[in-house]
N, C-alpha and C positions, 0 to 999 in steps of 0.2 A: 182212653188209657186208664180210669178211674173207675173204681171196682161199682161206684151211684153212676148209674146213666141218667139223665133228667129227658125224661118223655116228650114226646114234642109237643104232646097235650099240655103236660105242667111248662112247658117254657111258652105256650102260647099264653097264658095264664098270669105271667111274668109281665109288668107293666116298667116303663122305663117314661117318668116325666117329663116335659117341656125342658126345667130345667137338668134332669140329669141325662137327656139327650144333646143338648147344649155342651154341659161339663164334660161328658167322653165324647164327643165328635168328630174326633181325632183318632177315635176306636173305632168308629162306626163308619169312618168311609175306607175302612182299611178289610178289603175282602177276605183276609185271613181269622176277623174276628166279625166286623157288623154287626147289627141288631142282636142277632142268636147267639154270637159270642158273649156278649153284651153282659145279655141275659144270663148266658151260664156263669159268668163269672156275681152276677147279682146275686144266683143260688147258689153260689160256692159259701164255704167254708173253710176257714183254714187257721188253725192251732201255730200258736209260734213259743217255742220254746226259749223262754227268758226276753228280755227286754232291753239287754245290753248292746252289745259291739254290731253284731251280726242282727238284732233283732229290732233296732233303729230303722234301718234304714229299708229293714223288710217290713214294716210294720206301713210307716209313711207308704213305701211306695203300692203298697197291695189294698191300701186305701185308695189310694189318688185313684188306680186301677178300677176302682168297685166291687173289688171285693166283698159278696153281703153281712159276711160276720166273720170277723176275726177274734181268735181267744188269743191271751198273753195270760203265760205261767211264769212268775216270777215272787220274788217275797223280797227283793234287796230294799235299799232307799239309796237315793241319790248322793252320791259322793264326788267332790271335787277332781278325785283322778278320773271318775267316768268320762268326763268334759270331754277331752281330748278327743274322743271316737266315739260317743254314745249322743248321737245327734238327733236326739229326738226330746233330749230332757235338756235345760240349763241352766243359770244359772240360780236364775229363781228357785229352780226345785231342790236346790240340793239340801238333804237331810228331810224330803219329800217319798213317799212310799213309791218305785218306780212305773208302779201300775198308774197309779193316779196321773201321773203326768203324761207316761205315753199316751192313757186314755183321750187326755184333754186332747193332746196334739193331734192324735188319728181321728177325731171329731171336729177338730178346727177343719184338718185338711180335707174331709167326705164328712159333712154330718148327716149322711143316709146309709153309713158302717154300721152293723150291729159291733158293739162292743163286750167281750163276755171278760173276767177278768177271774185269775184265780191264785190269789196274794198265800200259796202255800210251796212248800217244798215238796218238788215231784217226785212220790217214789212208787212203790212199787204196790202200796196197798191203794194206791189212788189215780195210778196212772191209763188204768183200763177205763175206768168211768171217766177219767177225763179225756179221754183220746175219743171216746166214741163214736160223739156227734160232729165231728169233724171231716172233712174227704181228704185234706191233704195235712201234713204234720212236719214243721219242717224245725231241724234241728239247730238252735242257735247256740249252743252250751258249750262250757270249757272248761270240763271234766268227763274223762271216761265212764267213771260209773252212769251218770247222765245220759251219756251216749250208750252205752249198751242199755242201758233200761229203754230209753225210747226204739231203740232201734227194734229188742224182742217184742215189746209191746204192739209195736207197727205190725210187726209180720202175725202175731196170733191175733191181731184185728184184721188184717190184711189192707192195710195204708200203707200208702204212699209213704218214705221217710226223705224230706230234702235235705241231706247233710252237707251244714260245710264247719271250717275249723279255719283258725286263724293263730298265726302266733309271729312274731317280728316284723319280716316282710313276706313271710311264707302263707299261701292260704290254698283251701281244698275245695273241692265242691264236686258233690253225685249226688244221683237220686238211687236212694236201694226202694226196690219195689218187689219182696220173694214172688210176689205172683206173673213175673215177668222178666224179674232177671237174679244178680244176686245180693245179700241183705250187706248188713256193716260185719257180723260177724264174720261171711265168707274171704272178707278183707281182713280183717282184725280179727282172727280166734281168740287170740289171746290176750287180756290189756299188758302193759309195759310194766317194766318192775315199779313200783313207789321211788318219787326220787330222781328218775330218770329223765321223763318231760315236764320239764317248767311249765306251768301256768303262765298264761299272758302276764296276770300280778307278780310274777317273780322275774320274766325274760323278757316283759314289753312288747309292745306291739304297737305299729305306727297305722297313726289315729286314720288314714285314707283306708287302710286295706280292708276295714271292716264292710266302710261304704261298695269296693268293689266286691268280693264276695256277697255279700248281702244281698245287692241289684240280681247278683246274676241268679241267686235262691230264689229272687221271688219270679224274677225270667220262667227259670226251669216248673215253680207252683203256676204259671199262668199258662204254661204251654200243657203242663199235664190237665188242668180243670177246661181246655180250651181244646182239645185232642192234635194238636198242631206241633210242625214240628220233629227233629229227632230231642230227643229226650236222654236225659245224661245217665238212665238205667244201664249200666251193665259199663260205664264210663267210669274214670277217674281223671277232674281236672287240677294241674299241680298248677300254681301261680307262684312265679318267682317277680313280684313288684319289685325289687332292688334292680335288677335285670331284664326287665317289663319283657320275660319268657311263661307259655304258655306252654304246657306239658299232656298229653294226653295220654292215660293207660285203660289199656281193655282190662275189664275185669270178668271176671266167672264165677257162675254157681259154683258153690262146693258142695260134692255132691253128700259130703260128708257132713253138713255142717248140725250142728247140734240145734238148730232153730227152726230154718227154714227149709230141710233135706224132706226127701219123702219121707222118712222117717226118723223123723226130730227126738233126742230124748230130754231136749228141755221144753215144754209143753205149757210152762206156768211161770208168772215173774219169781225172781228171786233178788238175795241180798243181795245187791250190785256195790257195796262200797268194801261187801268181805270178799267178795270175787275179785274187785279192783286191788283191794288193800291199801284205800286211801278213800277219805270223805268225798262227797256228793259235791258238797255245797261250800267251796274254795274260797268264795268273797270272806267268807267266816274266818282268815287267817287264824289266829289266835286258837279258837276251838279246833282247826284243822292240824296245829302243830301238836297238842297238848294227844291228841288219836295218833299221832305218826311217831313222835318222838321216844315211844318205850322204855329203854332202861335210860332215855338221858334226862340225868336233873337240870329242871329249872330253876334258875332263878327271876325272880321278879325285877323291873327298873327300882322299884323302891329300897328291895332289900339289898343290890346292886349300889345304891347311894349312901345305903347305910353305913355299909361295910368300908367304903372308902373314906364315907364320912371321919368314922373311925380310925383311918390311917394304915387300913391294912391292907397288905403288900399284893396288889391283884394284877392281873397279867390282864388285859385286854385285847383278846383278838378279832380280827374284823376280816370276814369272808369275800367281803362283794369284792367286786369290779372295781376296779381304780375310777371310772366315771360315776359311780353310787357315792364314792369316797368323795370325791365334787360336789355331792349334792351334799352332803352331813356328814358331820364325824364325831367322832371323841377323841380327837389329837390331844385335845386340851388333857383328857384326863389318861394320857401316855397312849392310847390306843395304836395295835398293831397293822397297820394292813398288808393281808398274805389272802391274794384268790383263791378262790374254794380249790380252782386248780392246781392250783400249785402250791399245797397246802404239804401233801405230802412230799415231794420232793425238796422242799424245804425244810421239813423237819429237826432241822439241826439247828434252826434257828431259836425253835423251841423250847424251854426248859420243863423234862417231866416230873420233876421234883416241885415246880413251883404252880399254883393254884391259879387256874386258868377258866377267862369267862371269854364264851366263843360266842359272837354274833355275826346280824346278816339285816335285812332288810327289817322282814318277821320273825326269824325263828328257825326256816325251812332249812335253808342249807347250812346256818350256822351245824341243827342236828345233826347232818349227815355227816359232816366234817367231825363232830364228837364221837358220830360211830367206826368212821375211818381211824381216828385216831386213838381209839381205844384197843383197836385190831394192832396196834404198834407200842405199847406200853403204857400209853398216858392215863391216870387214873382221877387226876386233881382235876375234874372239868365240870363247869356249867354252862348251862344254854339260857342265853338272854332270853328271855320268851317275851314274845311280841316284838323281839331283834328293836333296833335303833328306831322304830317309829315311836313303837309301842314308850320308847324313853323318851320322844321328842312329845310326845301327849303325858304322860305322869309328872316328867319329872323337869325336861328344859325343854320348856314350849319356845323359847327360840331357835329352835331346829326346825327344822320344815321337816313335813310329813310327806312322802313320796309315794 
């Protein structure tokens, strides 16, 4: 199924040791893979996009597997909310480069892995030379721009893309392959408006579902490098873990599709985050809001303290969930809580005459909730920027950061 065949000359060539016929031998008496299997998987390669939720637990297991060389593209460092679901880093690393530590761990668990590491953000002037050397490419990312960039780049390389996506208790998993069925854009022409799907960092995500998605990506990367198997080309798998249901959709080429059609008229990568209309790279909160947020003023935690310091008359409203409101608040300093939902139908609660500072988590939905409300007369508004963390880090470090 994979565009490199490996010659039965190079895989006789392919040597497999005492001990690493030992450590797979549990591969090797299984006649769907054995020796040759072995082997191919020894001359595989396989690129894994980011080193988070989804790329934990592909990383580990496409080691233990033997995998001969795996690349990790990521740039983040380790942070205390990873823990939950990013089970390949912990607690040690945290505030550690995330490449560094998966590296260690994918070496502890197979130290005969090539390990290739590439501590930069993926885009679009550097995602061909880094996709090249690789057979298979499998999507761990949680942003669209991300996801279309790998996904064109796949089909004008002609790889393999194993995508899955996770958010709450909900998760995805296919393999687009143009050269044999159809890409991510024949699914998704279009991204979503800004706004619309929460990030994992803003709607959560329960820390098991990454491990199951994950397993089954690297499932689908060993079947494809292995030729065995039906294969999730031309599939979409829907996972509802809250309801432990399993969903199948057939998917199609389109025959229209601007990528991978017989004739494509996007031919070349491009800006994927002005096509998206929202940043690449999401862990960035802060710099993510300050690119989204347009005509809404920020205010800072600091100049937010000043001002009350001073005594003057400010309105604080609070967007999240009545459960975020559990974790931190600013009760103390009169803070309002009204859900981003039901923000406008309560409106009356509101006063548009008096000077109002709207928060949220980071930033994100306090903004939108500013631009809704602007659409209905309000003019006196500011957006916390960096929302209620960003004030528990400046300003009262006895708040927990979430």
């Amino acid at each position: 199924m994979l565009t490199k065949e490996i010659a039965p000359e190079a895989l006789a060539e392919i040597e497999l040791s005492h001990e690493e016929v030992q450590r797979y031998s549990r591969h090797l008496i299984m006649p769907e893979v054995g020796m040759t299997g072995q082997k191919k998987l020894k001359a595989a390669s396989v690129l894994l996009i980011g080193a988070g939720g989804l790329g934990s637990p592909l990383a580990m297991y496409l080691a233990a597997a033997g995998i001969g060389r795996i690349g990790l593209v990521d740039y983040d460092v380790v942070d205390y909310t990873n823990l939950q679901r990013q089970i390949i880093h912990g607690t040690k690393d945290v505030g550690r480069p995330k490449l560094e530590s998966a590296k260690a761990r994918i070496l502890d668990i197979n130290p005969h892995v090539q390990v290739d590491t590439y501590q930069v953000p993926l885009t679009s002037a550097n995602a061909l030379e880094i996709f090249a050397p690789y057979d298979v490419i499998i999507d761990g990312t949680d942003n669209f721009p991300t996801r279309y960039l790998t996904n064109d780049a796949c089909v004008l390389l002609g790889k393999p893309n194993v995508y899955g996506s996770i958010f709450r208790f909900e998760g995805q998993l296919s393999v687009f392959y143009a050269k044999e069925g159809p890409c991510y854009r024949c699914l998704f022409p279009e991204p979503p408006p800004p706004g619309l799907v929460p990030s994992c960092a803003e709607g959560g995500v329960l820390g098991i579902l990454p491990g199951t998605v994950g397993a089954m990506q690297a499932t689908e990367a060993i079947k494809l490098i292995l030729g065995i198997g039906e294969s999730m080309i031309g599939r979409l798998l829907l996972y509802d873990a809250l309801n432990m249901e399993f969903t199948e959709v057939k998917l199609r080429k389109n025959p229209n599709c601007p990528v991978c059609s017989e004739h494509p008229t996007l031919t070349e990568l491009i800006d994927y985050e002005q096509f998206c209309g929202m940043p690449a790279h999401d862990h960035s909160l802060y710099a993510a809001e300050e690119s989204d947020n347009g005509s809404v003023r920020q205010m800072s935690p600091q100049e937010l303290k000043s001002r009350l310091d001073a005594g003057e008359n400010l309105v604080i409203l609070d967007v999240r969930e009545r459960h975020e409101w559990d974790i931190s608040n600013l009760s103390h300093l009169g803070a309002k809580l009204i859900p981003k939902a039901e923000v406008i139908a309560r409106m009356g609660e509101l006063d548009t005459a008096q000077e109002m500072i709207v928060q949220c988590r980071t930033g994100v939905r306090s903004a939108a909730v500013i631009r809704e409300l602007q659409q209905h007369g309000f003019k006196k508004l500011w957006n916390l920027d960096g929302g209620i963390n960003r004030w528990a880090k400046e300003v009262e470090q006895a708040l927990p950061v979430y």
